[in-house]
N, CA, C and O of each residue as an XYZ file, in Angstrom:
728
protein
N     -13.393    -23.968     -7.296
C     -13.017    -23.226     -6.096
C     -11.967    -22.179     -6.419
O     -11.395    -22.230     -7.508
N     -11.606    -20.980     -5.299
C     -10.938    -20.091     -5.898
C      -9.485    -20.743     -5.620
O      -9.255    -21.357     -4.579
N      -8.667    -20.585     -6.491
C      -7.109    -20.796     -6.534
C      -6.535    -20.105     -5.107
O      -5.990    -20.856     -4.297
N      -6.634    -18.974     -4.870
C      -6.046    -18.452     -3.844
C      -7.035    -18.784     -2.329
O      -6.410    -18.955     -1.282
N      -8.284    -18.841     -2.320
C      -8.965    -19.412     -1.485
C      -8.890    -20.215     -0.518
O      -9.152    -19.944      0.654
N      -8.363    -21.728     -1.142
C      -8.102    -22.890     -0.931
C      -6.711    -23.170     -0.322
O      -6.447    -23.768      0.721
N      -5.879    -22.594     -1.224
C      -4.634    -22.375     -0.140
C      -4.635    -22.239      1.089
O      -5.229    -21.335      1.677
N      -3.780    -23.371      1.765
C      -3.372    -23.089      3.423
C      -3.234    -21.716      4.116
O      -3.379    -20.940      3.172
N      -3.087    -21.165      4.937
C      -2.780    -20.274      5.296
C      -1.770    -20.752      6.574
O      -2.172    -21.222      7.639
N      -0.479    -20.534      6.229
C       0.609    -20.733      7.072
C       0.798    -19.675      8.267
O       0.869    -18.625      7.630
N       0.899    -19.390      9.389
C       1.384    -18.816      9.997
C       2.467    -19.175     11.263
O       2.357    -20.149     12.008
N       3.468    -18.215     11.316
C       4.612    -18.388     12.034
C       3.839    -18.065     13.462
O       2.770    -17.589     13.843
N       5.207    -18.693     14.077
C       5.363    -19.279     15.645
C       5.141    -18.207     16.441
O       4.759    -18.295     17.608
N       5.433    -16.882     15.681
C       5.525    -15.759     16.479
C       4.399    -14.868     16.527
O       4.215    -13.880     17.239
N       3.615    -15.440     15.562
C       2.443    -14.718     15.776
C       0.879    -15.608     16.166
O       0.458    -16.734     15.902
N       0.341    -14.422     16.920
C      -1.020    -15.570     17.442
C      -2.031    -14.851     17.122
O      -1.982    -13.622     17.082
N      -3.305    -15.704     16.797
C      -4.662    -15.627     15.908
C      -5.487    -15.618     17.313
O      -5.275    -16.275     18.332
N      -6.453    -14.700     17.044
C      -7.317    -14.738     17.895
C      -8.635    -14.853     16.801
O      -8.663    -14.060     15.860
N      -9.816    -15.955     16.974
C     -11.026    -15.956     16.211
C     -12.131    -15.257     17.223
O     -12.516    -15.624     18.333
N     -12.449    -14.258     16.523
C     -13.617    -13.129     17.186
C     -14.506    -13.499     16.482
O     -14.399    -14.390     15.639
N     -15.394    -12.936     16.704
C     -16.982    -12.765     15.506
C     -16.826    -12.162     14.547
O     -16.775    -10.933     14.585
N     -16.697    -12.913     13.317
C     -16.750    -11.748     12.380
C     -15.298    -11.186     11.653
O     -15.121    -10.813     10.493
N     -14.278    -11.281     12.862
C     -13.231    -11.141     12.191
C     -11.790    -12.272     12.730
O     -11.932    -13.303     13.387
N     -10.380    -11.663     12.192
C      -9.733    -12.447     12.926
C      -8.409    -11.690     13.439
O      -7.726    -11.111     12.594
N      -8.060    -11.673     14.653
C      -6.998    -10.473     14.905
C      -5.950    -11.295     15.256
O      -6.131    -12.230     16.035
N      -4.592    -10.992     14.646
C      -3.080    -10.939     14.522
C      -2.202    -10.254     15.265
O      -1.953     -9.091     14.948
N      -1.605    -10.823     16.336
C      -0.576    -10.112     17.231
C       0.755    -10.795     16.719
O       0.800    -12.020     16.822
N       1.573    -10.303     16.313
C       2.767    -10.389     16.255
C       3.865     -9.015     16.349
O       3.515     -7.852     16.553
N       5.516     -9.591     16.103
C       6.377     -8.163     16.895
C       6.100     -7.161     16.761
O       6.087     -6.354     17.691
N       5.722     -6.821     15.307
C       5.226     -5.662     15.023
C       4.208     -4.853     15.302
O       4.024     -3.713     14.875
N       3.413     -5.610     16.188
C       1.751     -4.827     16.291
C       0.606     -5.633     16.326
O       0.752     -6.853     16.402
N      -0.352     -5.204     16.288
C      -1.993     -6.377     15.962
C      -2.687     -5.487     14.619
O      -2.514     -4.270     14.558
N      -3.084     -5.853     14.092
C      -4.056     -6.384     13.412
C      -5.301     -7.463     13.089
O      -5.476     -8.653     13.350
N      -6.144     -6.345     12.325
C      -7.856     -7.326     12.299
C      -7.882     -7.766     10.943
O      -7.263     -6.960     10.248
N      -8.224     -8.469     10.456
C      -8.973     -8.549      8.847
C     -11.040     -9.410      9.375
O     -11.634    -10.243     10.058
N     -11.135     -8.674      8.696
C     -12.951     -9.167      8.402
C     -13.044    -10.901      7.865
O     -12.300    -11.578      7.156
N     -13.767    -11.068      8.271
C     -14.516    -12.465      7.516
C     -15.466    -12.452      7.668
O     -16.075    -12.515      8.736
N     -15.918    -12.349      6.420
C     -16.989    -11.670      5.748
C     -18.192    -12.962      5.926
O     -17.594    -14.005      5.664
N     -19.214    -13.177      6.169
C     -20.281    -13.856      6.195
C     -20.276    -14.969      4.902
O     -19.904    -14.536      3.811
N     -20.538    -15.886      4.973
C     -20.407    -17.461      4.101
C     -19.083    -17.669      4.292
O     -19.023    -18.687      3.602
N     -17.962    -17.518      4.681
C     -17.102    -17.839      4.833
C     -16.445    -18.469      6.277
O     -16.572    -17.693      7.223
N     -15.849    -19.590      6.550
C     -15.473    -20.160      7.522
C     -14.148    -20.320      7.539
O     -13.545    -20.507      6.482
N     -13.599    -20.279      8.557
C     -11.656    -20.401      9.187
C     -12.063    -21.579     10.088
O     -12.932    -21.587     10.960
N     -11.209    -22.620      9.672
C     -10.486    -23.645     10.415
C      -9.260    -23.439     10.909
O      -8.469    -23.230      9.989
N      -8.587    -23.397     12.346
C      -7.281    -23.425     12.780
C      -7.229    -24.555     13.057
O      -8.129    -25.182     13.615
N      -5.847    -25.114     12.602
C      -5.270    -26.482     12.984
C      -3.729    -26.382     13.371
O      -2.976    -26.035     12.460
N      -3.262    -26.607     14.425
C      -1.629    -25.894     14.883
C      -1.853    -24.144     14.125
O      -2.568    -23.142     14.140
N      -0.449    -24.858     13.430
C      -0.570    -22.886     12.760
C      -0.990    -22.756     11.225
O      -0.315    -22.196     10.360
N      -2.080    -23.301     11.066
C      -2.174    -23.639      9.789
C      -4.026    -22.836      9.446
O      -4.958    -23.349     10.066
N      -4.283    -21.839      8.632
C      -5.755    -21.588      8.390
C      -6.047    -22.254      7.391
O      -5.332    -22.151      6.395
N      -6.806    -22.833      7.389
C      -7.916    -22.919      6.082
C      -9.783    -22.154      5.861
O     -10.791    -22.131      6.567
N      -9.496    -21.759      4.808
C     -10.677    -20.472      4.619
C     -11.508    -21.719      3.668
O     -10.858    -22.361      2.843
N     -12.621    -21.914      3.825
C     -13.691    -22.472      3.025
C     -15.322    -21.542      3.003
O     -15.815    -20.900      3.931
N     -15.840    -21.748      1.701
C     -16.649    -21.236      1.787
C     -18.341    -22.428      1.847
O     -18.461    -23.652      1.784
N     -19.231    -21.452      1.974
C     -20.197    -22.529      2.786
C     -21.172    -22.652      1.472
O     -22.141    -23.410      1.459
N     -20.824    -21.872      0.443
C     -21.904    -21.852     -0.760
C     -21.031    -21.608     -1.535
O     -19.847    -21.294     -1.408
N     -22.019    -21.853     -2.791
C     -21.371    -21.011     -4.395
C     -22.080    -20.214     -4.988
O     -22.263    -20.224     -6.205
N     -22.637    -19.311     -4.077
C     -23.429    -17.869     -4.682
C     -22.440    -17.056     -4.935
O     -21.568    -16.715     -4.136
N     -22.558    -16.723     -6.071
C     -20.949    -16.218     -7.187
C     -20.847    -14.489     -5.708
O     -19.741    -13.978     -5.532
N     -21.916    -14.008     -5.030
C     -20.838    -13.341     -4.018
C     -20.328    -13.497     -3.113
O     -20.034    -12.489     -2.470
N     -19.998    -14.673     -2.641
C     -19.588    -15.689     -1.157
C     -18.285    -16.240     -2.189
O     -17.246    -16.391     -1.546
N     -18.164    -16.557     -3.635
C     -17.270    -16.668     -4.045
C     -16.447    -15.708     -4.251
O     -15.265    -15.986     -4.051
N     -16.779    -14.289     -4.709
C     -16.215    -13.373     -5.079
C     -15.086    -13.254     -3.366
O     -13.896    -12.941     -3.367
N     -15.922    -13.606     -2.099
C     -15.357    -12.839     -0.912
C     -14.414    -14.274     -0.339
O     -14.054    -14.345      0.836
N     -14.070    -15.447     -1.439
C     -13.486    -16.607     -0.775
C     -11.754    -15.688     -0.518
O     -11.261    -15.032      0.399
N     -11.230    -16.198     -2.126
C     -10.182    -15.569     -2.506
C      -9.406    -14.777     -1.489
O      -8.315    -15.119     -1.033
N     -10.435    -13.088     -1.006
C     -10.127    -12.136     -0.930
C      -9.814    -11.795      0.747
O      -8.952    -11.112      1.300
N     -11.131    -12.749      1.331
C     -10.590    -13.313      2.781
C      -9.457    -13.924      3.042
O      -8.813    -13.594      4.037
N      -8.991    -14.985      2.140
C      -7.286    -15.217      3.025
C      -6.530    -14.196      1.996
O      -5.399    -14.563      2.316
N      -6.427    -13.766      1.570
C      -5.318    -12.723      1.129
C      -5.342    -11.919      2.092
O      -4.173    -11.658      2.376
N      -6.230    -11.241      2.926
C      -6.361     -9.904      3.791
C      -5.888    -10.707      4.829
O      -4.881    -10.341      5.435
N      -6.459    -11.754      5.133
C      -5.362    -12.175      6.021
C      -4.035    -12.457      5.980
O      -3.223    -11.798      6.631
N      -3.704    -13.442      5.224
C      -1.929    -13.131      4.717
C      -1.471    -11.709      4.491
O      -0.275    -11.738      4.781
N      -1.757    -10.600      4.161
C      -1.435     -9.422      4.219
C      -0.976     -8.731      5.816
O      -0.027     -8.012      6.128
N      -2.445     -9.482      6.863
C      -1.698     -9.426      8.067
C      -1.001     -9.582      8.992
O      -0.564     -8.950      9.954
N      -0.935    -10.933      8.376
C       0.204    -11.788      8.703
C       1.953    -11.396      8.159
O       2.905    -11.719      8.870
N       2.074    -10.918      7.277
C       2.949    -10.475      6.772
C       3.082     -8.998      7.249
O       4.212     -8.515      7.167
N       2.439     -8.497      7.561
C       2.591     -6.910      8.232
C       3.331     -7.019      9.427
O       4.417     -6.482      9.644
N       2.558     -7.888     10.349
C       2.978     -8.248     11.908
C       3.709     -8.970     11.854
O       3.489     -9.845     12.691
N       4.886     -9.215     11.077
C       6.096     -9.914     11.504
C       6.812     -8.526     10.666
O       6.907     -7.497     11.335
N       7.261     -8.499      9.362
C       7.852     -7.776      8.658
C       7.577     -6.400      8.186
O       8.320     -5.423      8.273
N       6.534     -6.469      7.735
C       5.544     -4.475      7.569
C       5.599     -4.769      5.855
O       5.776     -5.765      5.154
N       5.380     -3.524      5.650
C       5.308     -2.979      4.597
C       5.919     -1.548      3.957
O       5.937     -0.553      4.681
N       6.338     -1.489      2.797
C       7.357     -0.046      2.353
C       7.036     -0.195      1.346
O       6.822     -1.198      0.665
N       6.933      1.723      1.039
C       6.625      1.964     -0.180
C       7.519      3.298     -0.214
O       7.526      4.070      0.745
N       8.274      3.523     -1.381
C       9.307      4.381     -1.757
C       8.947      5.491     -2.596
O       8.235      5.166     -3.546
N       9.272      6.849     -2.502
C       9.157      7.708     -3.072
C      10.031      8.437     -3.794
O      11.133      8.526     -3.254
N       9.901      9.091     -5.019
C      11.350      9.929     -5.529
C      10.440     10.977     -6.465
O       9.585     10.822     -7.337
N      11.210     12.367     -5.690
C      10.575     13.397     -6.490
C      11.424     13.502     -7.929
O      12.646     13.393     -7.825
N      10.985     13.660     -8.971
C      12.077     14.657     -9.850
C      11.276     15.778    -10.189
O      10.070     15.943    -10.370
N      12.207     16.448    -10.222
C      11.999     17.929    -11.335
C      12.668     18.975    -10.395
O      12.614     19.043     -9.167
N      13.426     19.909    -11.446
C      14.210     21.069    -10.758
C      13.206     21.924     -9.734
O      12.082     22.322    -10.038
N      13.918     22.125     -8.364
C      13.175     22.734     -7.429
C      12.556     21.809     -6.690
O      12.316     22.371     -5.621
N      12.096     20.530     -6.642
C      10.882     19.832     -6.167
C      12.564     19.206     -4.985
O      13.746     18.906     -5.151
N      11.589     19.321     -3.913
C      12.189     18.980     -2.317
C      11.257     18.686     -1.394
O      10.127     19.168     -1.471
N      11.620     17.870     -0.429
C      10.987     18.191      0.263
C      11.330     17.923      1.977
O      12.164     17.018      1.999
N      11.124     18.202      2.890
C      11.785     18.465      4.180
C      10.611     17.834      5.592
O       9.422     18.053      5.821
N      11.445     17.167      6.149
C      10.421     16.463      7.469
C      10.639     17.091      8.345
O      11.732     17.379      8.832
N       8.717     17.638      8.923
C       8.642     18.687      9.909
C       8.423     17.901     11.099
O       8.586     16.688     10.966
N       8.042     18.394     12.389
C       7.193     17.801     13.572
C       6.187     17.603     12.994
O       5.561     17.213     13.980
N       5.234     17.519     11.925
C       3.563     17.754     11.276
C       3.489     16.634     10.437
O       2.462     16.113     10.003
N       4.726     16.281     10.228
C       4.614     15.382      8.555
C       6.139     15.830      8.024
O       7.297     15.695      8.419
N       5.282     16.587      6.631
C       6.070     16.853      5.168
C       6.406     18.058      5.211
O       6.237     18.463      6.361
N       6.748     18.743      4.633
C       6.918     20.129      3.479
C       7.176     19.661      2.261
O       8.217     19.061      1.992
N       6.102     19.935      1.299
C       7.375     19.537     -0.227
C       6.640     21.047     -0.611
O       5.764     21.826     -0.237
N       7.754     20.824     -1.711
C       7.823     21.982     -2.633
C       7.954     21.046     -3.734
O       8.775     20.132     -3.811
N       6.730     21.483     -4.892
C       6.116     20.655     -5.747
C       6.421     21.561     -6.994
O       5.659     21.161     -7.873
N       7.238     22.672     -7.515
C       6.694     23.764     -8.430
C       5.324     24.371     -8.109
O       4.859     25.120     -8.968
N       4.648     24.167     -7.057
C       3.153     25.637     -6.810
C       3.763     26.485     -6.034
O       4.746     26.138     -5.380
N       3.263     27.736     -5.993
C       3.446     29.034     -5.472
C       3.630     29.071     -3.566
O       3.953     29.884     -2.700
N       3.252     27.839     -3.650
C       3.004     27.645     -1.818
C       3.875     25.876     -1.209
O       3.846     24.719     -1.628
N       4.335     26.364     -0.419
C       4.733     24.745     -0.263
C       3.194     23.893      0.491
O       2.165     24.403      0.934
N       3.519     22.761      0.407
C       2.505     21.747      0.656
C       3.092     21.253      2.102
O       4.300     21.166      2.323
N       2.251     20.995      2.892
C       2.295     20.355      4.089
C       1.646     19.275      3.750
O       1.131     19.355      2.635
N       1.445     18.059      4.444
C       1.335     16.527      4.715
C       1.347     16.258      6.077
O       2.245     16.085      6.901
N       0.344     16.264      6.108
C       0.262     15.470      8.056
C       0.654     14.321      7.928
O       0.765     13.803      6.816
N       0.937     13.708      9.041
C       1.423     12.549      9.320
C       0.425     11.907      9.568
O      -0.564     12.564      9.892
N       0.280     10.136      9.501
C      -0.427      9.803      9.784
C      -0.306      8.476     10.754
O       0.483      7.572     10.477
N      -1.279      8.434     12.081
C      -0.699      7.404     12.878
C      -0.842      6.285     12.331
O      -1.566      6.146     11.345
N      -0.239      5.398     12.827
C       0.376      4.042     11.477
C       1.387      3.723     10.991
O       1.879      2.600     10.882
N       1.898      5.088     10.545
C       3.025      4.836      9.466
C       3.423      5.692      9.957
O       2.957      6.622     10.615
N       5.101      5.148      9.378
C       6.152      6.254      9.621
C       6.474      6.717      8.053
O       6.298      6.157      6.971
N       6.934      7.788      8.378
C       7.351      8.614      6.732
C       8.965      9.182      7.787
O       9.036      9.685      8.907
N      10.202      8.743      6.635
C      11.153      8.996      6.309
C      11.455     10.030      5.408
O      10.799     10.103      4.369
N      12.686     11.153      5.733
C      13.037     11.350      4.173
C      14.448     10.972      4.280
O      15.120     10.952      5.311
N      14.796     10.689      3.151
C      16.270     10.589      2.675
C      17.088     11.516      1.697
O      17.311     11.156      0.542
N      17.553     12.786      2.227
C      17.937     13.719      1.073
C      17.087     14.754      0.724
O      16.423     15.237      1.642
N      16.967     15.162     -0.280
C      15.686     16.474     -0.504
C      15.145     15.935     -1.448
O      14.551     16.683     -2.224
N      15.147     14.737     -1.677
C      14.184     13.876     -2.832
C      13.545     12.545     -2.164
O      12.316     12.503     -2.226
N      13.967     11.828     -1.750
C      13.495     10.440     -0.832
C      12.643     10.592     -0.064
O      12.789     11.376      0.873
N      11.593      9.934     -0.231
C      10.531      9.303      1.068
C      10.391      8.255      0.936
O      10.227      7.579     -0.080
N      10.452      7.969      2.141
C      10.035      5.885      2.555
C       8.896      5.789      3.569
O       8.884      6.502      4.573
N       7.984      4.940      3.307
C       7.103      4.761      3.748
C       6.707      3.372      4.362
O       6.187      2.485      3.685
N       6.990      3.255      5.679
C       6.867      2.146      6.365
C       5.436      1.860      7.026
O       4.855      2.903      7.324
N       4.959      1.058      7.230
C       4.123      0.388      8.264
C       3.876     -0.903      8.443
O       4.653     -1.683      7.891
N       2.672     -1.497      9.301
C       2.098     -2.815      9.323
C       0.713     -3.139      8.694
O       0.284     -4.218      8.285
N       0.120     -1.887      8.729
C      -1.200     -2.234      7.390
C      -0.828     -1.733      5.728
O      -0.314     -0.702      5.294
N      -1.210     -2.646      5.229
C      -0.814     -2.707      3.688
C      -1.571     -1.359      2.586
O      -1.079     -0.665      1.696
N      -2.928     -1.443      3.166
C      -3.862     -0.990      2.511
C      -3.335      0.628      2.652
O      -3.136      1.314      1.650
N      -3.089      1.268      4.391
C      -2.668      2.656      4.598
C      -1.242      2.875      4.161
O      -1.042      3.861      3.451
N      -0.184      2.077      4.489
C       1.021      2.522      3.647
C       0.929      2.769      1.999
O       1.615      3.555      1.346
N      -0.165      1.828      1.493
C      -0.373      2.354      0.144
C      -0.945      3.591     -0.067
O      -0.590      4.440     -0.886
N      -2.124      3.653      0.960
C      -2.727      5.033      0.414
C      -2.066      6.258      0.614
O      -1.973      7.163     -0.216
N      -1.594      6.242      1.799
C      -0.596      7.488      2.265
C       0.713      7.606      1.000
O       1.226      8.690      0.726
N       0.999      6.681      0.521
C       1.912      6.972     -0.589
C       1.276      8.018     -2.223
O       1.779      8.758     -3.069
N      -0.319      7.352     -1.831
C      -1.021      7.678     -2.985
C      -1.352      9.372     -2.602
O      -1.384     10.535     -3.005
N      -1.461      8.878     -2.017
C      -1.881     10.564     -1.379
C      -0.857     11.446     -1.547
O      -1.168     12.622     -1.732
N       0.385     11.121     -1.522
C       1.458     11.525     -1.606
C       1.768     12.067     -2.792
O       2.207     13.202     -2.979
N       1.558     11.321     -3.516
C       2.044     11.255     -5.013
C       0.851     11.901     -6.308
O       1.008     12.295     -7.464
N      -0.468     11.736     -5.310
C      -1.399     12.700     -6.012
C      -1.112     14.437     -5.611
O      -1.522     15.568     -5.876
N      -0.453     13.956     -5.071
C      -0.368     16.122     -5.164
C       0.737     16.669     -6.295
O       0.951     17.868     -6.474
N       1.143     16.013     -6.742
C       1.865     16.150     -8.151
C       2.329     14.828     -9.319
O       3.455     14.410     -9.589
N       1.427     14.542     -9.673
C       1.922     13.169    -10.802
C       2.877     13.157    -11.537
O       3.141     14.342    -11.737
N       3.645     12.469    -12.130
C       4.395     12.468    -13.328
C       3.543     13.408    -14.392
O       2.327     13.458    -14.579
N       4.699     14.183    -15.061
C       3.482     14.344    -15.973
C       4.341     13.438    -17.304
O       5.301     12.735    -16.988
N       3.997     13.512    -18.449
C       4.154     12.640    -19.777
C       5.560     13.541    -20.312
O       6.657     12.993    -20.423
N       5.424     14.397    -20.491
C       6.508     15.402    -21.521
C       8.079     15.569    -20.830
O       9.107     15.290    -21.446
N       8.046     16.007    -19.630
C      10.017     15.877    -18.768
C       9.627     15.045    -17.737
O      10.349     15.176    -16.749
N       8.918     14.397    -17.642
C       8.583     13.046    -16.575
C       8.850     13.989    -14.850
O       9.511     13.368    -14.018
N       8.354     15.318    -14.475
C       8.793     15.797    -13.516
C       7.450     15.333    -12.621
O       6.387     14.946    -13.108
N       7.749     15.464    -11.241
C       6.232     15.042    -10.165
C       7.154     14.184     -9.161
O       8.366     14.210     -8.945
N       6.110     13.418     -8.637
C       6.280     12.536     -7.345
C       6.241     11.168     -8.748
O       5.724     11.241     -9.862
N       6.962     10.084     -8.137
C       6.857      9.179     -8.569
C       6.980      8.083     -7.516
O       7.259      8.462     -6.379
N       6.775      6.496     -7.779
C       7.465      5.568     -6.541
C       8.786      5.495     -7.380
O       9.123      5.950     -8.472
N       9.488      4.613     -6.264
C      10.573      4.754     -7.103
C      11.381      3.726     -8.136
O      12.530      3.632     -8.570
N       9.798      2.823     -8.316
C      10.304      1.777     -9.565
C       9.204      2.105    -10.584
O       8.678      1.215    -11.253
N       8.906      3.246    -10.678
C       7.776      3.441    -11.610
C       8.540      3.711    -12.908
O       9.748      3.944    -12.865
N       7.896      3.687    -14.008
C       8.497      3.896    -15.622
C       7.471      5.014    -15.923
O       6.276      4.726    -15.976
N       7.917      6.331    -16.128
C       6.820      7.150    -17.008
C       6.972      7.478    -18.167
O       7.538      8.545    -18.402
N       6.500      6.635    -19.243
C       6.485      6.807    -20.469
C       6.396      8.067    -21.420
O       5.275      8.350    -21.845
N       7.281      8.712    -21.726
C       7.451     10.219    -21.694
C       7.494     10.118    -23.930
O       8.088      9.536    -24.838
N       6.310     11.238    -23.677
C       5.594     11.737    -24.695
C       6.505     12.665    -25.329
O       7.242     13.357    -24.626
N       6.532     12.774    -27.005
C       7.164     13.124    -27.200
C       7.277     15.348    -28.076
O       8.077     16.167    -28.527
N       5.957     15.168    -27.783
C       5.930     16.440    -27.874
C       6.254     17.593    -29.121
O       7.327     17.592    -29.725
N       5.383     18.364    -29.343
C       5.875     19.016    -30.578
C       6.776     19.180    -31.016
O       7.811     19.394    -30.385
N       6.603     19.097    -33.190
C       7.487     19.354    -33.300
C       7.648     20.569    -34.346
O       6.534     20.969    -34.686
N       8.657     21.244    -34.932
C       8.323     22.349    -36.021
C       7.769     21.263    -37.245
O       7.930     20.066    -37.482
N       7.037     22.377    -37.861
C       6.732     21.875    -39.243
C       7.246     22.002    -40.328
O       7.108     20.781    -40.255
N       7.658     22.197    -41.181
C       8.287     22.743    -42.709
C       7.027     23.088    -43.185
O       5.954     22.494    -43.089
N       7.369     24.301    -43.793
C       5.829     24.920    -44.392
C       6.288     25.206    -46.054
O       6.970     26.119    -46.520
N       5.714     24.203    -46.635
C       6.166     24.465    -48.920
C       5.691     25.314    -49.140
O       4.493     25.585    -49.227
N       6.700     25.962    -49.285
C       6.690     27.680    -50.127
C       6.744     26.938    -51.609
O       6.759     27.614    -52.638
């Protein structure tokens, strides 16, 4: 059976499960949320306690044991506490400024970049380098960060771009002169 599968699924006092068809929706302080449950798979509620079992061992009803209570614990953990993901520009010039729209950064291109906002999440800045990225779904605070951070990467050689802000960019070390035997 899967290791993470089988595990209980605990949930607090403050939040309540509703079992729909198909999926299972999460109200707590923060908001509601859905996660899927995916077909061969079954939820038992007992007080506040889930258990996810699966009804076969056709290796793709296994593949979806695991992955069903994690998406749920993910929502469970959203709707009480959320989720954050941190941003830090470096490189000389790179800023960036919170409009009514979103963003402005200035990335080193010829044009500044706008960033819509997106409903869900809130985007912070802190300074002319900081963004924080809050919400209650896991999956969009990540992507909106990604999204973020794909409009200029680290690059390898002065480690300049968007980065998060516990990332390590392993910085390349780059040409060097040669000595040429006369």
């Amino acid at each position: 059976m899967s290791r993470i599968g089988r595990k209980p699924l605990y949930v607090p006092e403050n939040v309540k499960v509703e079992k729909l068809d198909g999926f299972l929706r999460f109200t707590g302080p923060k908001g509601t949320l859905e996660s899927v449950v995916p077909k061969g798979i079954t939820v038992e509620q007992k007080d506040n306690i889930l258990n996810f079992t699966r009804e076969s061992d056709i290796p793709s009803v296994r593949a979806l044991h695991g992955l069903s209570r994690r998406l749920a614990q993910n929502c469970v953990a959203g709707v009480t506490e959320g989720f954050e993901k941190h941003l830090q520009l470096v490189g000389t010039g790179y800023r960036v400024a919170s409009t009514p729209d979103g963003l402005t950064l200035s990335l080193g291109y010829s044009h500044p970049i706008l960033f819509k906002k997106v409903s869900g999440v809130d985007i912070v800045v802190e300074g002319q380098d900081k963004i924080h990225i809050t919400g209650i779904d896991k999956q969009l605070v990540g992507q909106v960060a990604a999204n973020i951070r794909e409009l200029r990467k680290p690059e390898p050689y002065k480690g300049k771009g968007v980065r998060y802000s516990d990332e390590v960019v392993i910085r390349k070390q780059g040409k060097t002169a040669t000595k040429t035997a006369a």
